[in-house]
N, C-alpha and C positions, 0 to 999 in steps of 0.2 A: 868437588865434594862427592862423596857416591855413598849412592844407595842403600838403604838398609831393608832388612824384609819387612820392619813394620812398615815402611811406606807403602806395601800392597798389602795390609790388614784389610781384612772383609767389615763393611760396615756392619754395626751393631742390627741384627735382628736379620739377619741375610738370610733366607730361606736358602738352604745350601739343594735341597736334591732338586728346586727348581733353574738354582744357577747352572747345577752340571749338565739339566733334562737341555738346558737351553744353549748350553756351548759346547756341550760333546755329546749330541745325540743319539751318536752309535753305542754308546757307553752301556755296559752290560749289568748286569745285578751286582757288580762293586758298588755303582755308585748309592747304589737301594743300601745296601749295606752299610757305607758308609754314611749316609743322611741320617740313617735311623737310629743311630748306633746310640745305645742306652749305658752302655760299660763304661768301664775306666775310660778318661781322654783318650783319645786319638789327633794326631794335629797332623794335619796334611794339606800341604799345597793342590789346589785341585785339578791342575795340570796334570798331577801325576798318577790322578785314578785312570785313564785311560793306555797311560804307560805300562802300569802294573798288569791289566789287560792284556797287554798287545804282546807281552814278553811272558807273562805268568800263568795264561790263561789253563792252559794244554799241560800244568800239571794239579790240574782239580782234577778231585776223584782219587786221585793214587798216593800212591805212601812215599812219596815226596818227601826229602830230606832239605829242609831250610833253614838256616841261620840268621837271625837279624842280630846286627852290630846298634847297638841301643837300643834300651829296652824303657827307659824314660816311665811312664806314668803305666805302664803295663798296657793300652788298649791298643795297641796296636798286632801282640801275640794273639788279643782275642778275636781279631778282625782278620787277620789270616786263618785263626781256626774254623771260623763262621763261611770262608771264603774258599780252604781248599779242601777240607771236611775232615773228617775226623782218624783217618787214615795218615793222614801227614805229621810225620817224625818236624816237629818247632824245638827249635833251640834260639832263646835270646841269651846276648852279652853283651852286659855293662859295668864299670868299676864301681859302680854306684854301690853300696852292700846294703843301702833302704829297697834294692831292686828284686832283692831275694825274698823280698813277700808276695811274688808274682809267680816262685816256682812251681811248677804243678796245677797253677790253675788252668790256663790255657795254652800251653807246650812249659819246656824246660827252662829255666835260669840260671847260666852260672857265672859269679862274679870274677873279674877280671880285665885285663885290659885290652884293646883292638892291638896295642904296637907290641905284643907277648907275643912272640910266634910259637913256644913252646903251650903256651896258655890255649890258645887257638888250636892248636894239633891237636891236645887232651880233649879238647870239645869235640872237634871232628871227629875222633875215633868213637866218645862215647856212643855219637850218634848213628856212626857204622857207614861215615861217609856223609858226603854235600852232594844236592843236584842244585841249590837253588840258594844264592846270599846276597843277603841285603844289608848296604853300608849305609847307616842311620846313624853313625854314632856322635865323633867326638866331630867330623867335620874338618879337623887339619891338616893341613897338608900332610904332614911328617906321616900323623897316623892315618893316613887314607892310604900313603904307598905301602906304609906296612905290612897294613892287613891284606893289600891285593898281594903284594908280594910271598905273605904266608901263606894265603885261602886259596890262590889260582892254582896252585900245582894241586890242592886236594880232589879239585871240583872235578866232579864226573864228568865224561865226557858227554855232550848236550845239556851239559845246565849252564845254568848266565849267572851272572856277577853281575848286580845294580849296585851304583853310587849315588846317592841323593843327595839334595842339597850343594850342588856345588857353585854355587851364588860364592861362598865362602870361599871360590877360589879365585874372587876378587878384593877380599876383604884383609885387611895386613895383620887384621888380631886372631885371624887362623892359619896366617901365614902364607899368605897369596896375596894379591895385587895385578893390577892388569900389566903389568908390565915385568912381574918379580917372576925369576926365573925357578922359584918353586911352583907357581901356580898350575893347579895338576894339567889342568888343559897341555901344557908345554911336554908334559908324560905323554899324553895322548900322541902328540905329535911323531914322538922316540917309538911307542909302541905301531904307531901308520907305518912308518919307515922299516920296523924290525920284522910288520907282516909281510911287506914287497921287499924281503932281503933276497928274493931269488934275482933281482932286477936290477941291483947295483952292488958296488963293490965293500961297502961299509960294514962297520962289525954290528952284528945282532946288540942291543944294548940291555934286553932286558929278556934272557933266553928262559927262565921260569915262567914268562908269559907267554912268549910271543912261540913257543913252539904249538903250544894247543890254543892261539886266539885266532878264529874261526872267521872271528865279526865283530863289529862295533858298532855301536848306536847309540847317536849324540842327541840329546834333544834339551832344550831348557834346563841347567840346573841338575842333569841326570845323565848319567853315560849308562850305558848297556854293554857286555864285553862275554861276548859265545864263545863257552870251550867246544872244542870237540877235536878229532883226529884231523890235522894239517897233512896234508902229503904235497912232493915235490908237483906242479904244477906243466901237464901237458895240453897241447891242443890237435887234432885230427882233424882231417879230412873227409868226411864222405861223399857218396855218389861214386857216378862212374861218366864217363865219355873222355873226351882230350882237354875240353875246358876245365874238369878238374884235376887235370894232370896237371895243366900249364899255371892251374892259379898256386896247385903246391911247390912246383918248381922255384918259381918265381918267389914262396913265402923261404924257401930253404936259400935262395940269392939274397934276400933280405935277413935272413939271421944270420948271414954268413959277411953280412958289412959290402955285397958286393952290389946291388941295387936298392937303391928310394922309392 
């Protein structure tokens, strides 16, 4: 039988900004942020306030171009507003059309769907380009590869792709399972493979990703995925004397199949 997320619901009356002071205490004014937070709902696993950190931090301050993929009860465009300041270009998208009463308060709204690749490009441009997206939305499989598959060729180069929530890529009523060969993890896998294609003979599988994915980062429930400029992969030698003559000799007899 497996797991649901109410089974780690927060007891009733949880003082939350001392839970986070007490388990991620390198945790920055997110977490202040989110304790306090007075606005529309916000609902967040608190594992992932120190994620958003670790990956989002370094574009507070600037005119940041970010998309969230659900927009749900609105409080979450307002906690990114509060968090990367008032310079940053917010765009949320939901099919939801009770969601468009959220336009304009705290970034932009537009209705629509994550698995729309056409939809998704109209939002991009409005925006004048992506550095920064966040997948909050429907959670299923189908529409999580969609949207990575329309959003990553947009994203600038040095901005990140987060997916949340991928608990649901255990779960069979979004289309995953631990064993089901949708469950996006098994993506993960294809796109490992497609970033070491200098290193084996196999075909790229998914070349709108894997030419600008940089990096990835797995953590609980959440993948992290770096664009930026890929280039072909070399390695050099420096120094001087015969020892590093012989250790490079010896590396070119070993790419050459002729010594172990």
């Amino acid at each position: 039988m497996s797991k649901r997320a109410g089974t780690y619901r927060a007891p009733e009356g949880l003082d939350v900004a001392a839970d986070l002071a007490a388990k991620y205490p390198s945790l920055g004014d997110l977490g202040g942020l989110y304790a306090s937070h007075q606005g529309a709902v916000v609902h967040k696993w608190h594992h992932y306030l120190p994620i958003y950190e670790r990956y989002m931090a370094r574009f507070r301050g600037s005119r940041v171009r970010m998309l969230e993929i659900g927009v749900a009860q609105g409080g979450s465009l307002e906690l990114w507003r509060r968090w990367l300041g008032p310079d940053a270009v917010i765009f949320g998208v939901d099919i939801r059309e009770k969601c468009a009463r959220f336009d304009g308060d705290h970034g932009q709204v537009r209705i629509g769907s994550q698995d729309d690749p056409d939809f998704l490009a109209r939002v991009v441009d409005e925006m004048g380009g992506v550095d920064l997206v966040l997948d909050d939305g429907s959670h299923e499989m189908a529409h999580i590869e969609a949207s990575l598959k329309a959003l990553f060729p947009l994203l600038s180069n040095g901005g990140v792709y987060l997916i949340e929530d991928l608990h649901s890529a255990y779960w069979t009523r979004w289309g995953g399972g631990l064993q089901a060969k949708a469950n996006f993890f098994n993506s993960l896998r294809d796109l490992v493979d497609d970033m070491h294609h200098w290193y084996h003979d196999g075909e790229v599988t998914r070349p709108m990703v894997a030419t600008g994915l940089a990096g990835m980062h797995i953590h609980d429930s959440f993948v992290v995925l770096d664009k930026d400029m890929v280039y072909e992969p070399i390695h050099t030698f420096v120094g001087t004397g015969d020892s590093g003559r012989a250790v490079a000799r010896k590396a070119s007899k070993v790419q050459k199949g002729e010594e172990r």
